[in-house]
PASEBA-1860 file (N, C-alpha, C; in nm, 3 decimals):
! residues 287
1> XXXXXXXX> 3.772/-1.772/4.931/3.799/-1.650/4.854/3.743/-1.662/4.712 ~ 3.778/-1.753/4.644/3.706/-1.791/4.515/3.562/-1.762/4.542 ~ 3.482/-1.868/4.581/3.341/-1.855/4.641/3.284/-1.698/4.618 ~ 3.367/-1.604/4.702/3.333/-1.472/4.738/3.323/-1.411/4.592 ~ 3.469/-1.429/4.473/3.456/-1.392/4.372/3.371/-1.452/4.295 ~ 3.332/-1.541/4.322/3.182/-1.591/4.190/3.094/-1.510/4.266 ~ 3.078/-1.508/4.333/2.919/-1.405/4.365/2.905/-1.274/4.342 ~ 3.059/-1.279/4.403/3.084/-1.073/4.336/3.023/-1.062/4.167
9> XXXXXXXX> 3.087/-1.182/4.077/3.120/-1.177/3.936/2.992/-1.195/3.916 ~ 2.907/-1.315/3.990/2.751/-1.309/3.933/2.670/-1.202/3.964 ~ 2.637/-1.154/4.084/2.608/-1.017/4.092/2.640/-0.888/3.976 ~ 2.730/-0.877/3.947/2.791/-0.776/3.844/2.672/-0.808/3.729 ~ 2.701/-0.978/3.709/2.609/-0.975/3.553/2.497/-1.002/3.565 ~ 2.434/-1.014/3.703/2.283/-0.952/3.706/2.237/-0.855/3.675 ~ 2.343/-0.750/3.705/2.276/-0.630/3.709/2.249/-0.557/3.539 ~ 2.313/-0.694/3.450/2.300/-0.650/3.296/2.213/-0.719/3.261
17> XXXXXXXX> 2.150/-0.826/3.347/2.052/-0.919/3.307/1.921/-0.883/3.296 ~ 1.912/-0.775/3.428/1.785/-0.734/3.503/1.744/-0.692/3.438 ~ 1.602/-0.646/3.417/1.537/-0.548/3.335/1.496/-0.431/3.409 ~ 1.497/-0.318/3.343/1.492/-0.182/3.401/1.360/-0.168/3.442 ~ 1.328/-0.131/3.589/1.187/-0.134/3.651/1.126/-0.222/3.649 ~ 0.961/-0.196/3.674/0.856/-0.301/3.645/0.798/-0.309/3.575 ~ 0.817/-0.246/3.435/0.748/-0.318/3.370/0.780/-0.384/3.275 ~ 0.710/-0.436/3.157/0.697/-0.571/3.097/0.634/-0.548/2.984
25> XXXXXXXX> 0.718/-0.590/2.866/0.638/-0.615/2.746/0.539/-0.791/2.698 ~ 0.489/-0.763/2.674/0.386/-0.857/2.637/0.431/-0.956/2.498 ~ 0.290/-0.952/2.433/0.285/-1.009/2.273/0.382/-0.957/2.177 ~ 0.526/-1.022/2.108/0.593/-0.950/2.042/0.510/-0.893/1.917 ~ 0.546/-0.818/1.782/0.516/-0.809/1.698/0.533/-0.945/1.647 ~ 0.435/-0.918/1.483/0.341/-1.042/1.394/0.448/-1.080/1.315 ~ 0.525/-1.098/1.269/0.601/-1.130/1.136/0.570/-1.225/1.025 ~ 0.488/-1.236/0.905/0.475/-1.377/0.909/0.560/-1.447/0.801
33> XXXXXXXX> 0.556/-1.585/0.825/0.714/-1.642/0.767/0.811/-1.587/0.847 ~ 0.784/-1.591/0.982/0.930/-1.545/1.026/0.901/-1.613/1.136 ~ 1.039/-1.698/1.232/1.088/-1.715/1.348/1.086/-1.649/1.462 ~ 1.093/-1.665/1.567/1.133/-1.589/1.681/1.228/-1.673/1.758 ~ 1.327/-1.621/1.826/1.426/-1.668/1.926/1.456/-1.614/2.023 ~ 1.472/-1.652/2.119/1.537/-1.548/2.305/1.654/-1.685/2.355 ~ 1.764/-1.616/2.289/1.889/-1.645/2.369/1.902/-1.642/2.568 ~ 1.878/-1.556/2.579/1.897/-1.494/2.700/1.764/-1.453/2.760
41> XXXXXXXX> 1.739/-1.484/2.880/1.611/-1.417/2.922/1.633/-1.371/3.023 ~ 1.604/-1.226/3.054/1.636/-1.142/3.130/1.570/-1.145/3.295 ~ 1.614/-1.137/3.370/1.563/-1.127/3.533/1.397/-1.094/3.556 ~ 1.305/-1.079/3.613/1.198/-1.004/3.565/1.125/-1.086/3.460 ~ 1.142/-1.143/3.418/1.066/-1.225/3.288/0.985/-1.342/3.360 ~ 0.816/-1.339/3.305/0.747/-1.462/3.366/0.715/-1.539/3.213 ~ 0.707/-1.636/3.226/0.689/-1.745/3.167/0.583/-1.845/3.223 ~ 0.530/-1.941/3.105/0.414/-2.034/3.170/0.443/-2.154/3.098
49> XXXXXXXX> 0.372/-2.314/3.162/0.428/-2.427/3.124/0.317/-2.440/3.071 ~ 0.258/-2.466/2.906/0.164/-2.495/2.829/0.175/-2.656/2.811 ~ 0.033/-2.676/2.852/0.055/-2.869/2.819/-0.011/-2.888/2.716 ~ 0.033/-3.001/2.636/0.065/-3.051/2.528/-0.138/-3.061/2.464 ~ -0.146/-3.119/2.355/-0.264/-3.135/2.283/-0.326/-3.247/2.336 ~ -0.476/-3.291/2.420/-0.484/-3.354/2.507/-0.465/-3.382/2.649 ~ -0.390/-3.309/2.696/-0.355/-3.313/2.832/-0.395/-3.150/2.912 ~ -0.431/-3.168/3.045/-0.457/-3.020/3.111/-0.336/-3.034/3.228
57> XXXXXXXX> -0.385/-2.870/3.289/-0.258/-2.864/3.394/-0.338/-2.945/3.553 ~ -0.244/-2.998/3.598/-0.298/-3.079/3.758/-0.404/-2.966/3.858 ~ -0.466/-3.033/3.875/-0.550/-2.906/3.959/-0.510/-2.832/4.105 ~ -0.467/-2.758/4.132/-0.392/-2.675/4.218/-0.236/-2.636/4.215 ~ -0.196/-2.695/4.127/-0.057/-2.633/4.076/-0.058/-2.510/3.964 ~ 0.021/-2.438/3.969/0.049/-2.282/3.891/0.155/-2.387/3.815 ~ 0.106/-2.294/3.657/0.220/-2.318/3.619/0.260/-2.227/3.566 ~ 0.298/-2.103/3.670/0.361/-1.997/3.640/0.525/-1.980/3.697
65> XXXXXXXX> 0.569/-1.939/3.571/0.750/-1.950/3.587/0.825/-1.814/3.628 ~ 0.897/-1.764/3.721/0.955/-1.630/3.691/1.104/-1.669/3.707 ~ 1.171/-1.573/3.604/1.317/-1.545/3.617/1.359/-1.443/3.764 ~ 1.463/-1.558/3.857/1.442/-1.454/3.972/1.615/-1.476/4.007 ~ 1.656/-1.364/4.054/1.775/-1.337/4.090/1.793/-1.335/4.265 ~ 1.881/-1.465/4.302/1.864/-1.498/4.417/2.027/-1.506/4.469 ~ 2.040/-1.355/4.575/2.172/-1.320/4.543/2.290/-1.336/4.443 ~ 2.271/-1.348/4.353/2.345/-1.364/4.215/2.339/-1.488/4.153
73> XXXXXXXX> 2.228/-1.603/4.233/2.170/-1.707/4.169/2.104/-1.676/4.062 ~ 2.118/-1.678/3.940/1.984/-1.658/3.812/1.906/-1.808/3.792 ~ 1.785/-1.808/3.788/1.717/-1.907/3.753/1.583/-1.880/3.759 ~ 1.525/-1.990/3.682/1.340/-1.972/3.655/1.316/-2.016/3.820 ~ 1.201/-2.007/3.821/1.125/-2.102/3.937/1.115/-2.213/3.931 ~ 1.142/-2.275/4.026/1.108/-2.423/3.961/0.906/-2.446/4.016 ~ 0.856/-2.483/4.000/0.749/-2.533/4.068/0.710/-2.682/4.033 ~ 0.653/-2.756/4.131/0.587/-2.889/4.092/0.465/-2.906/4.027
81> XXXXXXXX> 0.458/-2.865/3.904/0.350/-2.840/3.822/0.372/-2.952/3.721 ~ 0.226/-3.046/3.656/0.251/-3.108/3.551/0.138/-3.099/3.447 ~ 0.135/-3.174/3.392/0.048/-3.227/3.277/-0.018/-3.346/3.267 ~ -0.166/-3.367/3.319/-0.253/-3.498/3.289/-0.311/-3.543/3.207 ~ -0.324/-3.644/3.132/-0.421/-3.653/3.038/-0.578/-3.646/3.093 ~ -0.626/-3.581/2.996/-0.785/-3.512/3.047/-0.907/-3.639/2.970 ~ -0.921/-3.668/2.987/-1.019/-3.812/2.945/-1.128/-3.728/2.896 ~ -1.207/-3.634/2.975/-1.307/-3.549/2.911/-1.308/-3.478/2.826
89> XXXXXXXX> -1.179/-3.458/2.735/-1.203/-3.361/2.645/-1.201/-3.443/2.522 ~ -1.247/-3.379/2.403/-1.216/-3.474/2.296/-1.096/-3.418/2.249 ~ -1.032/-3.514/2.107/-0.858/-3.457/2.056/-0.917/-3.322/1.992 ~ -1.039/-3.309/1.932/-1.064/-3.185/1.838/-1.115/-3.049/1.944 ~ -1.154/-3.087/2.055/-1.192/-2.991/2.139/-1.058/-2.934/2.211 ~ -0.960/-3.046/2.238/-0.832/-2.986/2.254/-0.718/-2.915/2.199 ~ -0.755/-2.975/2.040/-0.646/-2.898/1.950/-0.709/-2.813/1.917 ~ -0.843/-2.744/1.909/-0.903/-2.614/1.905/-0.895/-2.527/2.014
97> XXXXXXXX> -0.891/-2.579/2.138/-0.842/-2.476/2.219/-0.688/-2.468/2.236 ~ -0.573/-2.535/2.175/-0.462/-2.478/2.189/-0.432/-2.400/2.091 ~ -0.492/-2.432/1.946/-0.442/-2.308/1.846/-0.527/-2.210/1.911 ~ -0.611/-2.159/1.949/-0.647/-2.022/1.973/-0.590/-1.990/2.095 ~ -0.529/-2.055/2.176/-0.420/-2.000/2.236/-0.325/-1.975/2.255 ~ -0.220/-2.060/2.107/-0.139/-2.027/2.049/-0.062/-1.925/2.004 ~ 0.037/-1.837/2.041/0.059/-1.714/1.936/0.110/-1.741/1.805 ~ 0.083/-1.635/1.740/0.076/-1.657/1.571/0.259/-1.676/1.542
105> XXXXXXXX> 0.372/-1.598/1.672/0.492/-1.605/1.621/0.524/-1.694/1.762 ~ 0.543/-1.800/1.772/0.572/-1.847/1.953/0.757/-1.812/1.888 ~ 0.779/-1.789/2.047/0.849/-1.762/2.061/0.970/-1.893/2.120 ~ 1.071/-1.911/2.054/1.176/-2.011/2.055/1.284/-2.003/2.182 ~ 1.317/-2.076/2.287/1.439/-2.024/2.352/1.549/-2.108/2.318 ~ 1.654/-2.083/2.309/1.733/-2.131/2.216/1.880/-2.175/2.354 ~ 1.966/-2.264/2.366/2.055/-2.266/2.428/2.171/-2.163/2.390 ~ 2.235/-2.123/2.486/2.334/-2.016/2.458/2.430/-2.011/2.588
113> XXXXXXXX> 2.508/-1.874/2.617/2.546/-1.878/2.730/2.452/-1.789/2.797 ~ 2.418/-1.818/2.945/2.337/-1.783/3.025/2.364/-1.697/3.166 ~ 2.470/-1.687/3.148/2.542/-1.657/3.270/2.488/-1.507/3.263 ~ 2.445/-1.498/3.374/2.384/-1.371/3.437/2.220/-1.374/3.377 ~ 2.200/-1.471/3.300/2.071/-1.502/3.224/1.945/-1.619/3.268 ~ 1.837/-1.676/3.242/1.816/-1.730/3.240/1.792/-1.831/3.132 ~ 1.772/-1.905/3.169/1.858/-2.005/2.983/1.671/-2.059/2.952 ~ 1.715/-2.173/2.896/1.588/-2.315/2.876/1.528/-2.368/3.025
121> XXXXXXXX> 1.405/-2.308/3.061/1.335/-2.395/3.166/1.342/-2.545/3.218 ~ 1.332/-2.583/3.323/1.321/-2.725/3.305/1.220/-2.768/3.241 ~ 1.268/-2.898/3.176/1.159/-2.968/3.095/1.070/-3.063/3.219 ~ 0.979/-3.028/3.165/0.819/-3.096/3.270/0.694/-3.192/3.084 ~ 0.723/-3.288/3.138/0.653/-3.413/3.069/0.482/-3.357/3.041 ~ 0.534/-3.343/2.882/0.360/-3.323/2.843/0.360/-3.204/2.841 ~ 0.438/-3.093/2.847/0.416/-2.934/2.854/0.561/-2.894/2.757 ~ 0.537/-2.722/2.740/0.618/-2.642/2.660/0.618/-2.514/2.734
129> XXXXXXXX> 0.720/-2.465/2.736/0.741/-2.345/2.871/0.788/-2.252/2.744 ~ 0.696/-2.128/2.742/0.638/-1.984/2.650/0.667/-1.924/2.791 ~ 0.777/-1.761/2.725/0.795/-1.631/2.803/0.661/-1.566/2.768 ~ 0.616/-1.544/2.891/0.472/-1.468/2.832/0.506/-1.315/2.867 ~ 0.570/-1.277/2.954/0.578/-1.143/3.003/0.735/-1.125/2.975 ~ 0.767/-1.028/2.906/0.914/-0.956/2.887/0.971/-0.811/2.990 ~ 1.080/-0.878/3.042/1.132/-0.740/3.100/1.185/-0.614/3.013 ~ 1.197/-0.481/3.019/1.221/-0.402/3.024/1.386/-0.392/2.929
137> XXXXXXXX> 1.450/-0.426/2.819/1.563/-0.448/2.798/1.623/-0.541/2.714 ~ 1.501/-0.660/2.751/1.502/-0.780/2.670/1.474/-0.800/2.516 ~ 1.549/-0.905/2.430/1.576/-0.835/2.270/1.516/-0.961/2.208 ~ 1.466/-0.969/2.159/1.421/-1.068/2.035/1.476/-1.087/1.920 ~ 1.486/-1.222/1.872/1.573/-1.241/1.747/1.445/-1.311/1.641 ~ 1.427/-1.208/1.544/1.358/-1.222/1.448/1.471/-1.268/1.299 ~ 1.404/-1.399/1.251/1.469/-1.487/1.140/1.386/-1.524/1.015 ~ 1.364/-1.465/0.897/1.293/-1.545/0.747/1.301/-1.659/0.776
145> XXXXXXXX> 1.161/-1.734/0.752/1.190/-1.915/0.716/1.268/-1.907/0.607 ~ 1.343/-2.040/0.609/1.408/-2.074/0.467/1.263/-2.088/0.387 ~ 1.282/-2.016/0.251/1.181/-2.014/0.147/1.170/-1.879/0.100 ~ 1.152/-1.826/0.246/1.060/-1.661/0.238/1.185/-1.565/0.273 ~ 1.313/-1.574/0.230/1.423/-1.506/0.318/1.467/-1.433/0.133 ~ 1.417/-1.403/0.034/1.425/-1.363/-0.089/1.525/-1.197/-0.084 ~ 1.418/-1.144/-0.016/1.439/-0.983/-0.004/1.524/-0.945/0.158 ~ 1.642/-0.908/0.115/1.663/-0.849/0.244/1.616/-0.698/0.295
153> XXXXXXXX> 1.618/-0.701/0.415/1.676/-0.790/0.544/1.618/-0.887/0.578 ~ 1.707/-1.004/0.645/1.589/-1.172/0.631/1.656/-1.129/0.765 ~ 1.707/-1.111/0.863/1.668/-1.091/1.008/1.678/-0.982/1.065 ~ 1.619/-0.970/1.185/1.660/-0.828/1.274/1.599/-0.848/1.432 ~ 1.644/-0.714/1.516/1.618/-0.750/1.662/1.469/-0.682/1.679 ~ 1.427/-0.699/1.767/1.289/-0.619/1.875/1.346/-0.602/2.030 ~ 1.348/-0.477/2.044/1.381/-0.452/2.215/1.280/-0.402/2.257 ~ 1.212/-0.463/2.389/1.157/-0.383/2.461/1.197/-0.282/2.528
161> XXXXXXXX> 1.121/-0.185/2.551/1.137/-0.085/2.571/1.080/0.043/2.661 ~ 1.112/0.144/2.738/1.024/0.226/2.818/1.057/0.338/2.794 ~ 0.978/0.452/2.750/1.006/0.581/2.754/0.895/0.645/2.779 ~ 0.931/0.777/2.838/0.814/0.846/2.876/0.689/0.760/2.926 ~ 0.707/0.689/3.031/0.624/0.576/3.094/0.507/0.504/3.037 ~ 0.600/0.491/2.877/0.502/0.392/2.783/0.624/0.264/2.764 ~ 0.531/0.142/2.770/0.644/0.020/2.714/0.611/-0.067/2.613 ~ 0.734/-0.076/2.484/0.671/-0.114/2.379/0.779/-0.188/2.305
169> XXXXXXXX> 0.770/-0.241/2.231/0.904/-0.356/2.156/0.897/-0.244/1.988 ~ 1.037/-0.237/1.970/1.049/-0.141/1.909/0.971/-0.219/1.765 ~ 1.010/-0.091/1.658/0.954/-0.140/1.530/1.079/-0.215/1.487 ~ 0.992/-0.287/1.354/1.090/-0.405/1.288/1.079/-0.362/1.117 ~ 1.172/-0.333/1.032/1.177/-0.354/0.902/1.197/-0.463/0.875 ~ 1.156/-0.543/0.854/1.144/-0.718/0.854/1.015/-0.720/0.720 ~ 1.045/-0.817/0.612/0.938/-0.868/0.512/0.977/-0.971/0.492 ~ 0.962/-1.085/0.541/0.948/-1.191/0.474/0.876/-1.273/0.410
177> XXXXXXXX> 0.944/-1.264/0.236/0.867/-1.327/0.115/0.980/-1.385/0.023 ~ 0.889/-1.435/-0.061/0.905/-1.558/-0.133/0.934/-1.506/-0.284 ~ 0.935/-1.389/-0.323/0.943/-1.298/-0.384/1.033/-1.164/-0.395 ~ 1.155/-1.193/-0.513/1.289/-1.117/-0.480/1.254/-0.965/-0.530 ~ 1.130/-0.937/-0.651/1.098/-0.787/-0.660/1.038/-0.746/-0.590 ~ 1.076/-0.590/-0.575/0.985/-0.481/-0.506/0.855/-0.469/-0.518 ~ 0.781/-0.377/-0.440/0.644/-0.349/-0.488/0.660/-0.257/-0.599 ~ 0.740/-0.152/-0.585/0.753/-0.062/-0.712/0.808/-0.109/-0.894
185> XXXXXXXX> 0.877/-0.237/-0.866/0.917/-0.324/-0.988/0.812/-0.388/-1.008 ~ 0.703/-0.429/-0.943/0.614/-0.532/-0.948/0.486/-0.486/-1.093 ~ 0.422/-0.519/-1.205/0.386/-0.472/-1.280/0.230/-0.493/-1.282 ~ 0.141/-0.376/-1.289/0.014/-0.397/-1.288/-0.030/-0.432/-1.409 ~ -0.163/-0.555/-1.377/-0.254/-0.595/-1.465/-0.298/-0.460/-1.535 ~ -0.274/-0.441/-1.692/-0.389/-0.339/-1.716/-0.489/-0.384/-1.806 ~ -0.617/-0.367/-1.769/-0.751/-0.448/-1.873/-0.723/-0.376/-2.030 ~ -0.739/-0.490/-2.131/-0.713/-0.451/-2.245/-0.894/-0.466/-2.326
193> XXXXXXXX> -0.943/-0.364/-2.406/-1.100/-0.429/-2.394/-1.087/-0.409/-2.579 ~ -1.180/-0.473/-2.685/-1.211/-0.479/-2.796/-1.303/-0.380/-2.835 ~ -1.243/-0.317/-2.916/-1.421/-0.183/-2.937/-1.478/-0.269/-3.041 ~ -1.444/-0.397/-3.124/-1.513/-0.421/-3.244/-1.649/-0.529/-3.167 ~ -1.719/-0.557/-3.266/-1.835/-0.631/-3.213/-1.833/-0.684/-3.065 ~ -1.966/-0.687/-2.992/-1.943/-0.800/-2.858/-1.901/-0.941/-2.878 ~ -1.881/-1.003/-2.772/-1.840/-1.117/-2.763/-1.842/-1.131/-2.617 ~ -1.895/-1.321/-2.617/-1.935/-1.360/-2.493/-1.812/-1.335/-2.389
201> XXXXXXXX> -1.703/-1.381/-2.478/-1.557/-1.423/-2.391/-1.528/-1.322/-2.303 ~ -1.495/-1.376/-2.191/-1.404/-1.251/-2.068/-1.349/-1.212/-2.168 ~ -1.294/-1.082/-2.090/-1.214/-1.007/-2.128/-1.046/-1.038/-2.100 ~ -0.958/-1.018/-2.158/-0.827/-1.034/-2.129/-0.750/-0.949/-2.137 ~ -0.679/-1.019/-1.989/-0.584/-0.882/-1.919/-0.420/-0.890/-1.959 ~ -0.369/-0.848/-1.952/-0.208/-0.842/-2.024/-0.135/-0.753/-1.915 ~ -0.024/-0.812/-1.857/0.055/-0.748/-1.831/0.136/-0.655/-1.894 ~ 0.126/-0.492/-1.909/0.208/-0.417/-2.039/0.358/-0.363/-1.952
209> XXXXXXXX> 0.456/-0.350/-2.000/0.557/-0.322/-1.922/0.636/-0.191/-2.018 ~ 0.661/-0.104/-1.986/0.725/0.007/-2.071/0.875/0.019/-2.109 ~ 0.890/-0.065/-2.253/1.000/-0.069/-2.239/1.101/0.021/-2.303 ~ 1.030/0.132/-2.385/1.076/0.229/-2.501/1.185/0.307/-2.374 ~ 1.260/0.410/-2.464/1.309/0.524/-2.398/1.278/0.636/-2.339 ~ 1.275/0.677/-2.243/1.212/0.801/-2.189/1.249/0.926/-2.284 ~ 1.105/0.998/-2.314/1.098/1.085/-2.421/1.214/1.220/-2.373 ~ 1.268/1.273/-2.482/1.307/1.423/-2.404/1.234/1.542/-2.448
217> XXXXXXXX> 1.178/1.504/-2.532/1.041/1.630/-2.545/0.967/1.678/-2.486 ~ 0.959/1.810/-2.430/0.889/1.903/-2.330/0.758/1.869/-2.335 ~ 0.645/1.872/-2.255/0.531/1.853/-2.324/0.461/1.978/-2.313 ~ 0.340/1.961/-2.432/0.336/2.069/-2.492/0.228/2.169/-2.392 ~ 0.237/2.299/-2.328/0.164/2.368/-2.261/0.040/2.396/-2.284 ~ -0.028/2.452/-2.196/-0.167/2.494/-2.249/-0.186/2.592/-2.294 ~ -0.106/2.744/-2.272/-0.089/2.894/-2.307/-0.032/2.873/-2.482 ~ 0.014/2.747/-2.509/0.032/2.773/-2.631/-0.069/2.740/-2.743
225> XXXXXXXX> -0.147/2.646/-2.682/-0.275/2.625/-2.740/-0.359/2.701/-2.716 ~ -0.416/2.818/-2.624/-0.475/2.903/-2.642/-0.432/3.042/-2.743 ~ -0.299/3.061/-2.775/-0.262/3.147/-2.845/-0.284/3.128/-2.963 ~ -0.257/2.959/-3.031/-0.284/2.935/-3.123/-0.434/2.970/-3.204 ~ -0.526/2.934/-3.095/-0.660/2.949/-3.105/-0.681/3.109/-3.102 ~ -0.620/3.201/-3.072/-0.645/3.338/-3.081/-0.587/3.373/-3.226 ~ -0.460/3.354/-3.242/-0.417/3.381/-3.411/-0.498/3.307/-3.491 ~ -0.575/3.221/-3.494/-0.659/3.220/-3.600/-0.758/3.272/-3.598
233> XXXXXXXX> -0.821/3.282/-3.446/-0.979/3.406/-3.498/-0.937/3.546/-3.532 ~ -0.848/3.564/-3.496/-0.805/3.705/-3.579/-0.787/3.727/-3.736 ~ -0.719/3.636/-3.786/-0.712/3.605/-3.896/-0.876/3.556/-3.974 ~ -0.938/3.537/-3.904/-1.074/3.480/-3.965/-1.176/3.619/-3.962 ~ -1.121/3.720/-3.852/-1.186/3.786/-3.841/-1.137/3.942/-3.965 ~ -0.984/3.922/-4.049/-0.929/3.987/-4.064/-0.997/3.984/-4.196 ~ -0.999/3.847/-4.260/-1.082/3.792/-4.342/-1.199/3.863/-4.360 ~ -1.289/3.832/-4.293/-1.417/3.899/-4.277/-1.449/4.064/-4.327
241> XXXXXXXX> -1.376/4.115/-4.273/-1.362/4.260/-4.323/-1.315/4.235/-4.463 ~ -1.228/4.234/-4.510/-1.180/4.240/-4.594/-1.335/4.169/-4.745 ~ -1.308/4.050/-4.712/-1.469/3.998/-4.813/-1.593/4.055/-4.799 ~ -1.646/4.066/-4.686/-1.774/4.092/-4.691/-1.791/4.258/-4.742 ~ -1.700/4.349/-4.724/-1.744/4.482/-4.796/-1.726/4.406/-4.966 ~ -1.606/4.356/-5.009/-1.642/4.327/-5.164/-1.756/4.254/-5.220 ~ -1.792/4.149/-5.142/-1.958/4.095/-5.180/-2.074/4.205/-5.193 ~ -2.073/4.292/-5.073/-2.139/4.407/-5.101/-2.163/4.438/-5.183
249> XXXXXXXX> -2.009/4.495/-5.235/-2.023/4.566/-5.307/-2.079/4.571/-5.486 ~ -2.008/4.377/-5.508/-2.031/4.329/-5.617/-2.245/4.341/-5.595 ~ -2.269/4.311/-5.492/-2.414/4.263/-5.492/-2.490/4.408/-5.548 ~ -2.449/4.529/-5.488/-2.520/4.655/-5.513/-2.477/4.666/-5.634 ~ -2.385/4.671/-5.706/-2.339/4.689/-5.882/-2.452/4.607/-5.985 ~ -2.475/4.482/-5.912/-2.568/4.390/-5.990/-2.697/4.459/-6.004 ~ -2.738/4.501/-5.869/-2.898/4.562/-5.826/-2.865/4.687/-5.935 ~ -2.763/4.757/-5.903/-2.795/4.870/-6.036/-2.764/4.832/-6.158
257> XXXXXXXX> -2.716/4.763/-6.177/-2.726/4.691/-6.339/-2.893/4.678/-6.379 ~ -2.953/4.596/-6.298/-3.057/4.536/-6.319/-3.174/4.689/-6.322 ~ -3.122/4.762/-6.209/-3.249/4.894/-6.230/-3.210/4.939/-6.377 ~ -3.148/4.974/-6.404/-3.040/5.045/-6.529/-3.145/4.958/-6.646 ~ -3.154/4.851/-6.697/-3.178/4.768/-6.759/-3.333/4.775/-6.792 ~ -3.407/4.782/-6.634/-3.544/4.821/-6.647/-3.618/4.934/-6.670 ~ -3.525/5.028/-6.643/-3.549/5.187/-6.717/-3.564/5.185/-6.868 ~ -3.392/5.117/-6.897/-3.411/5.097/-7.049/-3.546/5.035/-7.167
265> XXXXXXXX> -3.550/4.922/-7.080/-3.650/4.871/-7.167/-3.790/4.940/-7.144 ~ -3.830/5.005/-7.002/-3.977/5.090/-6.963/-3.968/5.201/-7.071 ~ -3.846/5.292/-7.121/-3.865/5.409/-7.207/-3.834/5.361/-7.378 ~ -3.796/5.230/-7.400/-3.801/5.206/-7.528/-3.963/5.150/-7.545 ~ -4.026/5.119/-7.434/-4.141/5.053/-7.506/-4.244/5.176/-7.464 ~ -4.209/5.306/-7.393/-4.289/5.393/-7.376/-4.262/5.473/-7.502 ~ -4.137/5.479/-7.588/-4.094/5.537/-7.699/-4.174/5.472/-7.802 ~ -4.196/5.373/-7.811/-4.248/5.290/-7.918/-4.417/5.316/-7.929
273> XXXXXXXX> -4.469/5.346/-7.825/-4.644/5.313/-7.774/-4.647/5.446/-7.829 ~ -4.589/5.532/-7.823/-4.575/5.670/-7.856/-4.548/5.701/-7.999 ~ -4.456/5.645/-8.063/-4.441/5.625/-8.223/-4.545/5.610/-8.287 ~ -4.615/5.450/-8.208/-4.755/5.397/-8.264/-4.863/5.518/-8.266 ~ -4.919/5.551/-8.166/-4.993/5.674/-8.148/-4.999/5.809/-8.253 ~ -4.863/5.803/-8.241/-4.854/5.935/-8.372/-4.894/5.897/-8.514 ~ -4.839/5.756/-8.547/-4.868/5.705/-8.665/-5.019/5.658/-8.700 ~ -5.070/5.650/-8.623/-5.201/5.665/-8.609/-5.264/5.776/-8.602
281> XXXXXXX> -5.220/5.857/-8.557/-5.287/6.000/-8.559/-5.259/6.049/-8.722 ~ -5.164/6.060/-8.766/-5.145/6.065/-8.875/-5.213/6.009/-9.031 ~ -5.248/5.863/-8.991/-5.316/5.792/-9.054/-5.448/5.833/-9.082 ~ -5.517/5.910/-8.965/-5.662/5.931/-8.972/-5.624/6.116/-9.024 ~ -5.571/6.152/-9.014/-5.588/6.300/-9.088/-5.530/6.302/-9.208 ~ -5.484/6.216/-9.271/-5.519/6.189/-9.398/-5.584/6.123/-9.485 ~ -5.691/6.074/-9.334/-5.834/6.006/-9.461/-5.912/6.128/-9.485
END
């Protein structure tokens, strides 16, 4: 009777284990400075046994792993797969082909409770067992290295996911840095330059930071500077009238002064030429 109830009870927590349908998320998101962890690995999940730096996999063994639910048994596969040392390769030809096959965040499985789960793979000599394929449901635990955990949030989850028959690991607000201000607190270089003579020397940059009080003075419009500029040509123009008839006028007073003047003196010296004349006429009729 017991017996019967563990299978009932494991069954039950398969069915929270499983992942919904077939499909499968892949490559988690990049984080960098950040961890990855999988407590729990869900039904549906394949995994692969990566051998170590120097060593390849045996030739005709897979070393492909799946999480498989075997009437309410949870467990990886086991397979007889290992790791040889490869005599033909060199150490630099090998550790160049494992970082580029490396992912940039590997992913950690961590001991926990497993029940209805699949836990830590068996360990196989000379290899490292990576979930390469994610079921449908399955959550990721994203963690800041100690260093870069400054700004929160320093952790959060990723679920895979299916909707509208797309599958995708959700987004992450995750930054991990080393650095407790914002981008918006953060203060730009502004170039400061010399207008006086050249000089060979770079130029030097200064961080300026604003530290006065925010003004409460309106700033000043443009309609009021054009008005301004209209009340004075009016006034310049008001001007104008007003002087230029009196210059006129002084100028034509002068011109008749001056005719006035030349009359005068044309009939005093035509008066005079005329005096002379007579006095001369005179002169000779009394010789």
């Amino acid at each position: 009777m017991e017996l019967v109830f563990l299978l009932l009870w494991g069954m039950l927590r398969s069915g929270e284990a499983t992942g919904h349908g077939n499909g499968k998320c892949f490559a988690p998101h990049y984080i960098e400075f950040a961890e990855i962890t999988i407590d729990r690995v869900m039904v549906g999940s394949k995994g692969r046994y990566m051998c170590e730096d120097g060593y390849q996999r045996k030739a005709g063994e897979s070393n492909l792993i799946v999480c498989n639910n075997d009437t309410g048994l949870i467990h990886w596969t086991t397979k007889n797969t290992g790791c040889t040392w490869d005599s033909g390769v060199t150490s630099q030809q090998s550790k160049g082909k494992q970082q580029s096959s490396a992912p940039k965040n590997p992913v950690t499985i961590v001991p926990s409770d497993t029940a209805g789960y699949c836990g830590i793979p068996s360990p196989v000599e000379h290899a490292t067992p990576r979930v390469t394929h994610y079921a449908v449901g399955q959550e990721l635990h994203y963690k800041c290295l100690s260093g870069y955990d400054a700004r929160p949030p320093t952790s959060a989850i990723s679920t895979c996911k299916e909707e509208h028959g797309k599958i995708f690991w959700t987004k992450l607000s995750l930054r991990c840095t080393n650095d407790s201000k914002s981008g918006e607190e953060m203060t730009q270089p502004i170039p400061i330059t010399d207008t006086s003579e050249p000089s060979h020397d770079p130029p030097v940059r200064f961080l300026v930071t604003d530290t006065s009080e925010p003004s409460h003075v309106p700033p000043v419009m443009f309609p009021v500077t054009v008005a301004v500029s209209t009340v004075f040509s009016i006034i310049f123009i008001i001007l104008g009238w007003i002087i230029i008839p009196k210059l006129w006028r002084r100028r034509s007073f002068t011109e008749e002064v001056k005719i006035e003047k030349t009359k005068s003196i044309l009939i005093t010296a035509a008066r005079v030429e005329m005096e002379s004349e007579a006095e001369a006429h005179r002169l000779k009729s009394n010789m």
